[in-house]
VEXFI-61818 format. One record per residue: residue in one letter; x, y, z of N, C-alpha, C in turn. Coordinates in steps of 0.001 Angstrom, whole numbers, padded with zeros to 6 digits, always signed. Layout:
BEGIN
AXYZXYZXYZ/...
This chain:
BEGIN
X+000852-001197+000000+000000+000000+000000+000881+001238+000000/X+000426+002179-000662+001271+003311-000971+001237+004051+000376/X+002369+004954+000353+002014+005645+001673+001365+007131+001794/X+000220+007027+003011-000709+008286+003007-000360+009588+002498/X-001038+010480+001846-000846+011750+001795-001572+012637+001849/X-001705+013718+002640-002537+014390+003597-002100+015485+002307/X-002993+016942+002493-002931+018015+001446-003436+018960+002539/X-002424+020054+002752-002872+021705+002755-002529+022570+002274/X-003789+022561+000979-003578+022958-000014-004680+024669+000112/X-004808+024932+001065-005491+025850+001522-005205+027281+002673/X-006194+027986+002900-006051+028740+004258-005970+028082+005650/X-005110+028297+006458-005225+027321+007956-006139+027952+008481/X-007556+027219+008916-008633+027504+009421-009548+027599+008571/X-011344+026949+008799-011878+027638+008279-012651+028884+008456/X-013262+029232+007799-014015+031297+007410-015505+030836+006972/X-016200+030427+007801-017603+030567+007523-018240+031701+006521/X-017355+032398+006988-018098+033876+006093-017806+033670+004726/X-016397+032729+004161-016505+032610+002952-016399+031584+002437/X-016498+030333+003293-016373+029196+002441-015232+028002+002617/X-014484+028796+002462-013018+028094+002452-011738+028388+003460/X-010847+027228+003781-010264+026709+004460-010092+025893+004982/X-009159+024557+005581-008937+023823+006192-008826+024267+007590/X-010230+023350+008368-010053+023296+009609-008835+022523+010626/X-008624+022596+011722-007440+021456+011967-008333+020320+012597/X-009955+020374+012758-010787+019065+013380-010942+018461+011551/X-010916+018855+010822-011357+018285+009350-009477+017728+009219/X-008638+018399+009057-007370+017979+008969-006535+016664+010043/X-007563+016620+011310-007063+015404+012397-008066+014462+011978/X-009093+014319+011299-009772+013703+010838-009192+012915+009534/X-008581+013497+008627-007894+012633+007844-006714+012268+008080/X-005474+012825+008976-004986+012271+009876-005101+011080+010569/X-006030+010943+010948-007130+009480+011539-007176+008619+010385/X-007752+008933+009443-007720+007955+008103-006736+007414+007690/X-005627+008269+007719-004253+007757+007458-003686+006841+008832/X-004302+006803+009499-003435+006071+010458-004323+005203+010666/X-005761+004699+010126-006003+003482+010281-005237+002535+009241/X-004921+003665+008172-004183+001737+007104-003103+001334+007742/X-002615+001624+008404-001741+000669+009270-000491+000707+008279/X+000012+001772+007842+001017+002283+006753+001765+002945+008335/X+003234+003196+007935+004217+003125+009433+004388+004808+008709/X+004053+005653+007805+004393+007065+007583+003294+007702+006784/X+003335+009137+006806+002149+009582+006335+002848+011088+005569/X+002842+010951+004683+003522+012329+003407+002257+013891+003788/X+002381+014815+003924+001660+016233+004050+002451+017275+003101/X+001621+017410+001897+002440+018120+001029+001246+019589+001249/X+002070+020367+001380+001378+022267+001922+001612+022954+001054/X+001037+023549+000936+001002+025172-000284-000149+026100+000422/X+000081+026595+001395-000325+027626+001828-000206+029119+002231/X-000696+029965+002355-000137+031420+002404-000683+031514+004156/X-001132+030527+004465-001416+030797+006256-002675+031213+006384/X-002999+031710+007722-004134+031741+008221-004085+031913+009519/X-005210+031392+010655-005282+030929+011889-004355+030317+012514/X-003551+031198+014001-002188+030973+014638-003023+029711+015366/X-003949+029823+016045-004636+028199+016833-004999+027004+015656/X-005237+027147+014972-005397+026288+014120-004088+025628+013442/X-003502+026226+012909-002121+025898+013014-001147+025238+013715/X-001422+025494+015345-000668+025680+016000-001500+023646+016556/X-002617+023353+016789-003503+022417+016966-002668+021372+015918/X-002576+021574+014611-002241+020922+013319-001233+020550+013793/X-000314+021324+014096+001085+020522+014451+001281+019860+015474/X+000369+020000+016681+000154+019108+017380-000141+017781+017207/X-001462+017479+016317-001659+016206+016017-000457+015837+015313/X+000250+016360+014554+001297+015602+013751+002136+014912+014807/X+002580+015735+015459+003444+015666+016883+003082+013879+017585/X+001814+014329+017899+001562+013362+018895+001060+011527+017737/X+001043+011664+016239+000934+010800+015584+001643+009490+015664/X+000801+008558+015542+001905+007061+015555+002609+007451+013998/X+002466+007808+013344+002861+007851+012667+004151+008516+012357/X+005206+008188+011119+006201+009258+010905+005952+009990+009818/X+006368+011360+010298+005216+012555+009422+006659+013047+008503/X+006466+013018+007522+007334+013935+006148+006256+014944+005321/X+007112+016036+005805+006381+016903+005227+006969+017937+004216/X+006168+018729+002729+006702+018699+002369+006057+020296+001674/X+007135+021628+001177+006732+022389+000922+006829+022870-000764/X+005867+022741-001217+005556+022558-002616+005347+023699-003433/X+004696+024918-002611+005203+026228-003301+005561+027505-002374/X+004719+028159-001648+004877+028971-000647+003967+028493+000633/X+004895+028145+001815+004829+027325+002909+004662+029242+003691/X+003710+029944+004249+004280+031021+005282+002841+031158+006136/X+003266+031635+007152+002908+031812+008139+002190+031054+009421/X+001132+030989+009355+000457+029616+010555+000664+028476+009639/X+000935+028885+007746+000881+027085+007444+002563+026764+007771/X+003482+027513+008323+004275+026735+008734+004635+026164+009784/X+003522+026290+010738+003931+025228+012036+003113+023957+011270/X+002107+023330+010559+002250+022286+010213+003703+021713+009626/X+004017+022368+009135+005128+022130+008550+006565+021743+008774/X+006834+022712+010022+007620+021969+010990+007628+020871+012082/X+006254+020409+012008+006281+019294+012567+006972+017745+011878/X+007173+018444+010626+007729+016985+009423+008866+016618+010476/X+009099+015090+011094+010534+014434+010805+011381+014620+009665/X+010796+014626+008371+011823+014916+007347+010784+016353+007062/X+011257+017198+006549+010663+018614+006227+011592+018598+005126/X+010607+018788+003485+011536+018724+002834+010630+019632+001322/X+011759+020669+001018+011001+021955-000001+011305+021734-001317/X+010781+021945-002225+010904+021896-003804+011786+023108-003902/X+012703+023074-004764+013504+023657-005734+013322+025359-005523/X+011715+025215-006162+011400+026253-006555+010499+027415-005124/X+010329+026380-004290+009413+027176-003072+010183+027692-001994/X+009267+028594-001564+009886+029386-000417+008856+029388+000612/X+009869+029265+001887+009358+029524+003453+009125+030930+003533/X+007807+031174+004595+008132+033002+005213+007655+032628+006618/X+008308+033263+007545+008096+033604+008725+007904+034850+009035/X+006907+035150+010137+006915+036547+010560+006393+036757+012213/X+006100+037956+012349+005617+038009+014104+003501+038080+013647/X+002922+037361+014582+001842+037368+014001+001017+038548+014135/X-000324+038681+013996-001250+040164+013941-002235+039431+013999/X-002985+040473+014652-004533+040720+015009-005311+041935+015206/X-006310+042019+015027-006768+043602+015540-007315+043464+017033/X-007459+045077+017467-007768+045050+019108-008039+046541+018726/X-009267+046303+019964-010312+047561+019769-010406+047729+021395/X-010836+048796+021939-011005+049170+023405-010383+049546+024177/X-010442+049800+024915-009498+050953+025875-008166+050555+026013/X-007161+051343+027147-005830+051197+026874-005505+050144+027304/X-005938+048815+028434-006279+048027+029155-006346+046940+028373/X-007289+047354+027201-007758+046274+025993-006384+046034+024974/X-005681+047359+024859-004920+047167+023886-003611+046525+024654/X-003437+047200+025512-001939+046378+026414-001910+045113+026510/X-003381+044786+026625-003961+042877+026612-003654+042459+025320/X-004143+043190+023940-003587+042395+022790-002610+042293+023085/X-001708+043628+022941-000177+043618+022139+000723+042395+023307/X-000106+041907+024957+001179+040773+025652+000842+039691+024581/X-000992+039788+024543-001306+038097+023639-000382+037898+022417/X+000156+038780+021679+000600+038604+020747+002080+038613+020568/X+002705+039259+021812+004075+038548+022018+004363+037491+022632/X+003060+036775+023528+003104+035513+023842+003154+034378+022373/X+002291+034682+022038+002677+033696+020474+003980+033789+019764/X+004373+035116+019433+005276+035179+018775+006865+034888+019706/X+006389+034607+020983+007510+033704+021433+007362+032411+021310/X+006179+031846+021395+006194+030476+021271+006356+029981+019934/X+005924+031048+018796+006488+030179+017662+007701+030064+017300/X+008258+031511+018258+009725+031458+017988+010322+030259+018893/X+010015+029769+019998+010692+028777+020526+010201+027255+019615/X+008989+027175+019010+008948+025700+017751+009682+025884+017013/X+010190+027149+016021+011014+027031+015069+012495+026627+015786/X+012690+027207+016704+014284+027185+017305+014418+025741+017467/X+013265+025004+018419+013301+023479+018480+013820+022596+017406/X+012753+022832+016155+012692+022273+014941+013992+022632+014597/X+014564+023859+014406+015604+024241+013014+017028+024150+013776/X+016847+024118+014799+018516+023957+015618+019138+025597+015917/X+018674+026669+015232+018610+028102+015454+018338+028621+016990/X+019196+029577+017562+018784+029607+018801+017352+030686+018583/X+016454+031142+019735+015291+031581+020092+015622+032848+019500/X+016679+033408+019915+016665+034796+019702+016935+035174+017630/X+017369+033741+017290+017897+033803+016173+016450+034061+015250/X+015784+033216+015428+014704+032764+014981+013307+033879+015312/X+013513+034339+016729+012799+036418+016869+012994+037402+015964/X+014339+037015+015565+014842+037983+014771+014344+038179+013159/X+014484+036428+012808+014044+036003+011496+011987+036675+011187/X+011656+036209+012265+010222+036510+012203+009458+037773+011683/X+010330+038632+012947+010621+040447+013032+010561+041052+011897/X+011623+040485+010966+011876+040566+009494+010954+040561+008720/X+009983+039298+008986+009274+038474+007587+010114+038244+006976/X+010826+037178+007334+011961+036116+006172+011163+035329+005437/X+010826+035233+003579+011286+034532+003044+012711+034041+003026/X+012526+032931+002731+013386+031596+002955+013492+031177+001244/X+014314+030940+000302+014507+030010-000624+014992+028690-000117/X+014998+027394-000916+015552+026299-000637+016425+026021-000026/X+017366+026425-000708+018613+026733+000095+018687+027004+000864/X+018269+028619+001349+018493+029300+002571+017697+028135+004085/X+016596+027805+003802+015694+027091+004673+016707+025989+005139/X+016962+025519+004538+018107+023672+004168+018904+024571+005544/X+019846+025477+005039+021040+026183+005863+020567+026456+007386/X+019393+027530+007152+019033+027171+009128+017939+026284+009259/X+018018+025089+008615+017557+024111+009334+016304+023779+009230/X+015250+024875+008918+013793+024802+008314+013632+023648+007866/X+014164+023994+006809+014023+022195+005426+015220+021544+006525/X+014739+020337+005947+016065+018999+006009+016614+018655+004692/X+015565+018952+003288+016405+019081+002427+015465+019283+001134/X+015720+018954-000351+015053+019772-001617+015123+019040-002028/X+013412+018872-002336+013112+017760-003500+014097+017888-004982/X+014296+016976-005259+014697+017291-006598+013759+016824-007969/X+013190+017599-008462+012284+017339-009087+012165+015912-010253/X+013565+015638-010646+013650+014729-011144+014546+013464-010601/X+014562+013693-009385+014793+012499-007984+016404+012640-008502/X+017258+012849-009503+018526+012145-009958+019279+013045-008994/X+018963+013969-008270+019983+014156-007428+020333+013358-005697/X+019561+012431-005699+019343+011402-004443+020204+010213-005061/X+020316+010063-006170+021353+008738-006900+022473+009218-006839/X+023438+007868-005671+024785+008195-005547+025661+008246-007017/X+026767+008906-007105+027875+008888-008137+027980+006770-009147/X+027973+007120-009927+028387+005770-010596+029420+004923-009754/X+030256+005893-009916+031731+005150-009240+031945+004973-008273/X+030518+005220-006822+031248+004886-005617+031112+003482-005246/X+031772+003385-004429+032207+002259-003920+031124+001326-003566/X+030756+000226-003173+029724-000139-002902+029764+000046-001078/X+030929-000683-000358+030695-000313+001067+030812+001198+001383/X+031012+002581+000784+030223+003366+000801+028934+003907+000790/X+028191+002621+000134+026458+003416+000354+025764+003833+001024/X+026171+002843+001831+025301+002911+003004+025330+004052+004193/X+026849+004427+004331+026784+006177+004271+026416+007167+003760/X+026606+007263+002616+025969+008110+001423+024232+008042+001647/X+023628+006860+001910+022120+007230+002238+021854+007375+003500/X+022953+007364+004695+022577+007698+005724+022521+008820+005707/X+023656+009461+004832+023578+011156+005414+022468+012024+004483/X+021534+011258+003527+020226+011849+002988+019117+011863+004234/X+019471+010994+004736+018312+010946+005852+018410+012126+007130/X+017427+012698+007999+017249+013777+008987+018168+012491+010317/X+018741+013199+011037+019289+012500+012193+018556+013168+013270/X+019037+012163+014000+019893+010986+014221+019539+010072+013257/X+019830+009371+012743+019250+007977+011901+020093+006647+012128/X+019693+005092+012675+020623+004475+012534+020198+003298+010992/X+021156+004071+010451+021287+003127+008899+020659+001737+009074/X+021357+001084+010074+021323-000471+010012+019753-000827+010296/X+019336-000023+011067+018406-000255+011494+016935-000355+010310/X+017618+000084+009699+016761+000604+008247+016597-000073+007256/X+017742-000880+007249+018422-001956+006270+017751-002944+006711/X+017735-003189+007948+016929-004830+008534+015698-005558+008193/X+014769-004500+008155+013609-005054+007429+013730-005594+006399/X+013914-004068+005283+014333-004920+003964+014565-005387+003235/X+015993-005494+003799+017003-006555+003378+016423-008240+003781/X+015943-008191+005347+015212-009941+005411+013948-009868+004955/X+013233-009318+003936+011441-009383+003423+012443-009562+002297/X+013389-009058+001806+014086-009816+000442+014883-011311+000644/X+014942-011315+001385+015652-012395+001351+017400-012498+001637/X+017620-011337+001464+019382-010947+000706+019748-011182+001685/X+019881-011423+003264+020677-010611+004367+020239-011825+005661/X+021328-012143+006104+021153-012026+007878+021521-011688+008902/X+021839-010086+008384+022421-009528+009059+021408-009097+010281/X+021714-008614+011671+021090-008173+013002+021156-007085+013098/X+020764-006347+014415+021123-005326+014806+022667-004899+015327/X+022804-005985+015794+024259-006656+016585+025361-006597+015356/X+025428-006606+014314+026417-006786+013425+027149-005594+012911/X+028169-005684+013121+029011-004765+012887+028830-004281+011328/X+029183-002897+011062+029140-002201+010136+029755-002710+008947/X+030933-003624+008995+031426-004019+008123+030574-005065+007348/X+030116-005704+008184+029184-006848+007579+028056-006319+007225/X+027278-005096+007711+026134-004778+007338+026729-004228+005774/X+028102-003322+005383+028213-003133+004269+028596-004350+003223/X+028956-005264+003885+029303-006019+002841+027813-006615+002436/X+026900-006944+003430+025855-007900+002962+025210-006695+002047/X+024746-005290+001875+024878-004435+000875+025596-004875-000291/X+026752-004402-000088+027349-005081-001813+027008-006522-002121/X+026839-007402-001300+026268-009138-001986+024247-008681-002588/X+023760-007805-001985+022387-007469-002785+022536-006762-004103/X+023168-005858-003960+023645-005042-005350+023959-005747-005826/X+024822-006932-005967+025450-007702-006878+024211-008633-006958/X+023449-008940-006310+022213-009900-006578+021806-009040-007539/X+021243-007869-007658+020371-007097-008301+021059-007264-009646/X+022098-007200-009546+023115-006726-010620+022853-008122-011149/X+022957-009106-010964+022571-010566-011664+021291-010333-012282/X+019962-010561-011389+019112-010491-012116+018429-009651-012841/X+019208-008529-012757+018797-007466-014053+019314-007685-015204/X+020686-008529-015225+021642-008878-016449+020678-010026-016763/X+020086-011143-016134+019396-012258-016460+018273-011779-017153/X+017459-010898-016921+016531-010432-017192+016319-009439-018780/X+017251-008937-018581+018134-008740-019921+019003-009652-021423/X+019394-010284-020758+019295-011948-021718+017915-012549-021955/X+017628-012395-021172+015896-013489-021022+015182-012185-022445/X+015078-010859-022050+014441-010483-023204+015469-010324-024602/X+016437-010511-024444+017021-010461-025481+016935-011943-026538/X+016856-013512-025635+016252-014463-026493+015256-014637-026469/X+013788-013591-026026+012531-013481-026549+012684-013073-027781/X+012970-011947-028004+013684-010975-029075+013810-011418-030213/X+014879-012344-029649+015545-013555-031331+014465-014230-031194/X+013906-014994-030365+013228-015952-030515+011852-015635-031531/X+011582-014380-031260+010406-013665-031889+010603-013313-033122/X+011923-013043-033674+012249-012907-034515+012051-013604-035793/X+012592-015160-034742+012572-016391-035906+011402-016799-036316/X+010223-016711-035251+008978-017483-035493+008664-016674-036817/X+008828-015536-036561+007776-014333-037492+008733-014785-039114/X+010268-015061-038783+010419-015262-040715+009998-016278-040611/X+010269-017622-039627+009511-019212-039874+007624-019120-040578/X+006999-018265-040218+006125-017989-039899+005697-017735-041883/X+006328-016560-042041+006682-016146-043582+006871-017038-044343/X+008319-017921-043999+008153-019038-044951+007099-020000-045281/X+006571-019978-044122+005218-021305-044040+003858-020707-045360/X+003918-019478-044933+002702-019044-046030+002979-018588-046872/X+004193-018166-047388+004460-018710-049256+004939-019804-049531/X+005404-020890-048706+005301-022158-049292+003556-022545-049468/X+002554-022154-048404+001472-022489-048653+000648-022074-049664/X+001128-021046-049854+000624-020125-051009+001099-020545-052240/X+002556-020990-052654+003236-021920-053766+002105-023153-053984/X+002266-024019-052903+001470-024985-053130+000045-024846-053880/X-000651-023952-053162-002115-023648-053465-002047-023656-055026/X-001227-022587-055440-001178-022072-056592-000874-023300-057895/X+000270-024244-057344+000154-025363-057828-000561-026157-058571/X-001385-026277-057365-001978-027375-057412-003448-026749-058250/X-003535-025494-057853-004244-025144-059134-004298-024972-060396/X-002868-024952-060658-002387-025016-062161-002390-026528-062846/X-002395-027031-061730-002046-028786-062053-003947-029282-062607/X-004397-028934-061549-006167-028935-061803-006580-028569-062795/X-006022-027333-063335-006387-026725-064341-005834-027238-066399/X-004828-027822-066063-003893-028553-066946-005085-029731-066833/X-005345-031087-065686-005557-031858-065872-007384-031605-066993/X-007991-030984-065852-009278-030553-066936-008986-030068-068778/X-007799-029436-068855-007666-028989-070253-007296-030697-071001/X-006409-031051-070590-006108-032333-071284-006889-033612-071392/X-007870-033664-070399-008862-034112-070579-009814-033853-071516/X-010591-032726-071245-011280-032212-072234-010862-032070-073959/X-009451-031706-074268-008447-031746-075451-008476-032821-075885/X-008514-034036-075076-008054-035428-075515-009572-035863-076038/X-010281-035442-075414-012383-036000-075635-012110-035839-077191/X-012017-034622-077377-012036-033771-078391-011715-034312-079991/X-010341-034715-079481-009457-035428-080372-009466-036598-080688/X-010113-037434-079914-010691-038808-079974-012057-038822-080821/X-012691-037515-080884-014422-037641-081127-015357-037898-080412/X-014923-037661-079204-015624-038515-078195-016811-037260-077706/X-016407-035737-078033-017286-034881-078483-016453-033429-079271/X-017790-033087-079751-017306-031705-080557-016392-030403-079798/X-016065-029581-080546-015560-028389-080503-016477-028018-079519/X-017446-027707-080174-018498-026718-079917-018991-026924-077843/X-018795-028077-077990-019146-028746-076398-017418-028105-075099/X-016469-027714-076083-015630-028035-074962-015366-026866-073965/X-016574-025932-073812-016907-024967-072710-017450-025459-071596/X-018177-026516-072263-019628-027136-071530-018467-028460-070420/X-017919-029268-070635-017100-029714-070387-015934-029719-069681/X-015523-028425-069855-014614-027984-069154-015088-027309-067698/X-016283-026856-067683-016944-026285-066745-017538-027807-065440/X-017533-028553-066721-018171-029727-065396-016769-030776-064769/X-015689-030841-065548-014940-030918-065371-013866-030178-063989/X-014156-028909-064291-013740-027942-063066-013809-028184-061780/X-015439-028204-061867-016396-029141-060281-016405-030509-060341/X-015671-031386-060878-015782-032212-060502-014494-033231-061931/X-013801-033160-061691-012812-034129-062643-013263-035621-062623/X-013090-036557-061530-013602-037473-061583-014566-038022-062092/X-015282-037342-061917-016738-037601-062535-016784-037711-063873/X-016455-036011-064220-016424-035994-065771-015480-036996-066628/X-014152-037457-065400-013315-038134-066577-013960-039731-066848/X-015223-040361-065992-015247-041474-065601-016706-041281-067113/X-017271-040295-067539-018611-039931-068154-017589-040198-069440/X-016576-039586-069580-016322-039268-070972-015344-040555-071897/X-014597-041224-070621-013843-042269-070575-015337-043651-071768/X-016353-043738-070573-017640-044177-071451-018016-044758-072436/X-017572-042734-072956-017876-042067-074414-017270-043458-075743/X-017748-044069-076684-017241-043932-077585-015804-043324-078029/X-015072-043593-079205-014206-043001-079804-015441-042768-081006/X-015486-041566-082097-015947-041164-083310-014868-042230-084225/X-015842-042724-085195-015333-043832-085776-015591-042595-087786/X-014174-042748-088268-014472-041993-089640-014958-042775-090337/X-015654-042222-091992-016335-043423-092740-014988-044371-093892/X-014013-043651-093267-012792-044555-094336-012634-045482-093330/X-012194-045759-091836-012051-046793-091104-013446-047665-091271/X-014390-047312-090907-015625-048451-091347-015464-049367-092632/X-015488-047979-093686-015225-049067-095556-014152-049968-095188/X-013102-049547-094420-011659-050538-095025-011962-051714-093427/X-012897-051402-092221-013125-052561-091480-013768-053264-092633/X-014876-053197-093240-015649-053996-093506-015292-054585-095008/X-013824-053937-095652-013461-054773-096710-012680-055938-096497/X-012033-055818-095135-011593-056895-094685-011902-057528-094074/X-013207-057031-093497-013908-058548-092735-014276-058296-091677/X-013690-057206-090733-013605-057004-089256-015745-056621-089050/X-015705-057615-087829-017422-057180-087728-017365-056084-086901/X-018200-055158-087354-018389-053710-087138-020254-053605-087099/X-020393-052764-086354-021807-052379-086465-022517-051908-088089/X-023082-052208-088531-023413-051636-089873-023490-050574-090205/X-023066-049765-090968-023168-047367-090716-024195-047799-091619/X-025607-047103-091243-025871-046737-091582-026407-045511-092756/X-027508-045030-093338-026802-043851-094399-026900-042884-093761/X-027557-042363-092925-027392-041129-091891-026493-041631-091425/X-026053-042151-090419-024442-042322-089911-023318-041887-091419/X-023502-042482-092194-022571-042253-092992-022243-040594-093500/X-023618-040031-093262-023849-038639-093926-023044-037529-093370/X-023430-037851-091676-022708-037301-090713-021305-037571-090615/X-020901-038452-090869-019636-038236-090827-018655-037729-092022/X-019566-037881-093211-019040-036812-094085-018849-035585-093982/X-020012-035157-093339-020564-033817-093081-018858-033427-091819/X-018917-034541-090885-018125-033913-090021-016354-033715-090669/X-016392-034468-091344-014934-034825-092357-014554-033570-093185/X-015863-032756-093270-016109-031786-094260-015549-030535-093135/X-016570-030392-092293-016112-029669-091660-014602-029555-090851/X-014131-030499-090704-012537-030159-089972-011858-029900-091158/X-011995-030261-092487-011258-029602-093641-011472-027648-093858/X-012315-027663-093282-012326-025766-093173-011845-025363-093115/
C-alpha cells in the first residue's frame, strides 16, 4: 500500500463567512484515516499562504503526537500559521522552486488602553512560542529565529536547508538522491545515511528490507562491516538479475524474430502450393477435355460445356467421358468392312454425318 498523503492545499482555518479553508478538526480527521491503514508514515504536502495561529498551531500538534512518521513537504509557498504544520515533518523537505516566510503574528484590538496592552502581551506571547517551535525544529537559537520573524523572512531552498527549516530539496527529477556511478559499494550505506534527517541508525533501516528480500542475515548486533558487505552481496544480486533479465528479453527478441520469418516461410510455401496445385487442376481438366475432343468422343463446340463440369468435378467428368465412344471416320468403317472385321453396320445417316463432319474439320 502506498504511503498516506494528507494536502494543505489551503487557508489554515476555516471562514464561515466565505467558504473556504482547512479546519485542523477536518485535517485530524484525515490524519485518523491515514493512520487506520496501518502504513508506518504519512507524506503532508502544503502550499499555503497561512491563516489561523490556533489552528495551526492544533495541526502541528496532532502531527506531533501521531503514531505515525510525518514527512512533510513544501511545494510552493509554505508562510505563516501554514508553517507550524510544517515543521512538525521528521523529514521537512522543499521543492527547488518554493519558499518559506516567517513573521511576528497580527490581530486587531479595539477598546481601551487596558484592551490594547492585553492584545499587544497576547501577541508577544505567540510570537515567542512560535519562535521557541522554530528554534526546536531548526537547531537556530530563540533569539535567532525572533529575529528572522521580526523581518518576515522569506526563505529560498537553500536558505531554509542552511538554518535548518528544510532537512532538504526535493529534486524534481529524484537524480539528485542517486549516488555517483563510481562509488564504492561499502560506501552506500553512508551516502544514504547522510540523505536521511538524524539521528538515523542506517542499520536499522536496512533490517527489514534486506530480510522481506531475502538478501541478508544480518542483526542489529552486526558490525558495520558486515552490514556493508551484505549491501554489496544485494547489489550484486540485483546486478545478476537485471543482467538475467536482460538476456531473457534479449532471447525473446531472437526468438520472436525467428517465429515471425519461420512464420513467412510457411505461407508462401502455402501459397506456392495452393497455386500449384491449381495449375495442375487446371492442366488436368484442359487435357482431358483436349483429348475427348481429339478422340471424337465430343465436338468443338461442347468443350466450354465440359470444361466447366470438369472444373467441379474431374472425376466424374473423366469417368462420363472415358464411357464415351471413340468417333469412328467413314474410311475406317469401308476398309473394317473390306476386310472382314465385324463392325456395327453405318448406316446412311451415320454415314452422312460423318461426311458432313470430315467436311467440316477440312475448313
Amino acid at each position: 500500500m502506498a504511503t498516506p498523503t494528507l494536502q494543505i492545499y489551503s487557508a489554515i482555518g476555516f471562514n464561515p463567512a466565505t467558504g473556504a479553508g482547512l479546519s485542523a478538526a477536518e485535517f485530524g480527521a484525515k490524519l485518523a484515516e491515514a493512520e487506520a491503514t496501518g502504513e508506518k508514515r504519512v507524506a503532508v504536502r502544503i502550499n499555503s499562504g497561512g491563516g489561523d495561529w490556533q489552528e495551526g498551531q492544533t495541526m502541528y500538534d496532532l502531527l506531533k503526537a501521531s503514531s505515525l512518521k510525518v514527512d512533510t513537504y513544501c511545494v510552493g509557498l509554505v508562510a505563516s500559521a501554514a508553517t507550524l504544520p510544517f515543521m512538525a515533518g521528521n523529514k521537512r523537505l522543499i521543492s527547488a522552486h518554493a519558499k518559506l516566510m516567517i513573521h511576528n503574528c497580527a490581530s486587531g484590538a479595539a477598546g481601551g488602553i487596558a484592551d490594547l496592552e492585553n492584545a499587544i502581551n497576547q501577541q508577544k506571547a505567540v510570537n515567542a512560542s512560535m519562535a521557541q517551535l522554530y528554534a526546536s525544529a531548526s537547531g537556530q537559537a530563540v533569539e535567532k529565529c525572533a529575529e528572522l520573524m521580526a523581518a518576515t523572512t522569506y526563505m529560498d531552498a537553500e536558505t531554509a536547508v542552511a538554518l535548518g527549516f528544510a532537512t532538504g530539496i526535493v529534486d524534481d527529477d529524484k537524480k539528485g538522491l542517486a549516488p555517483p556511478a563510481d562509488m564504492p559499494t561499502a560506501e552506500l550505506v553512508g551516502y544514504y545515511a547522510a540523505l536521511l534527517p538524524q539521528p538515523t541508525n542506517m542499520k536499522n533501516l536496512l533490517l527489514p528490507i534486506m530480510a522481506a528480500a531475502g538478501l541478508s542475515t544480518i542483526t542489529a548486533a552486526s558490525p558495520d562491516a558486515d552490514v556493508a558487505q551484505a549491501v554489496s552481496a544485494a547489489f550484486t544480486e540485483r546486478d545478476k538479475f537485471k543482467k538475467d533479465a536482460e538476456d531473457a528479453r534479449a532471447a525473446v527478441a531472437d526468438a520472436t524474430t525467428k517465429l515471425t520469418e519461420a512464420e513467412d516461410k510457411l505461407k508462401a510455401f502455402e501459397e506456392q502450393a495452393t497455386a500449384n496445385a491449381a495449375t495442375a487442376a487446371a492442366n488436368a481438366v484442359t487435357a482431358l477435355v483436349d483429348g475427348a475432343i481429339s478422340t471424337g468422343k465430343i465436338t468443338a463446340s461442347l468443350k466450354d460445356t465440359y470444361t466447366t463440369l470438369a472444373t467441379a468435378d474431374l472425376a466424374s467428368t473423366k469417368a462420363i467421358l472415358d464411357a464415351m465412344p471413340a468417333r469412328q471416320s467413314l474410311t475406317t468403317v469401308i476398309e473394317a468392312h473390306a476386310d472382314g472385321t465385324k463392325l456395327a453396320p453405318l448406316s446412311a445417316a451415320g454415314a452422312m454425318l460423318e461426311v458432313q463432319a470430315n467436311l467440316n474439320k477440312g475448313k
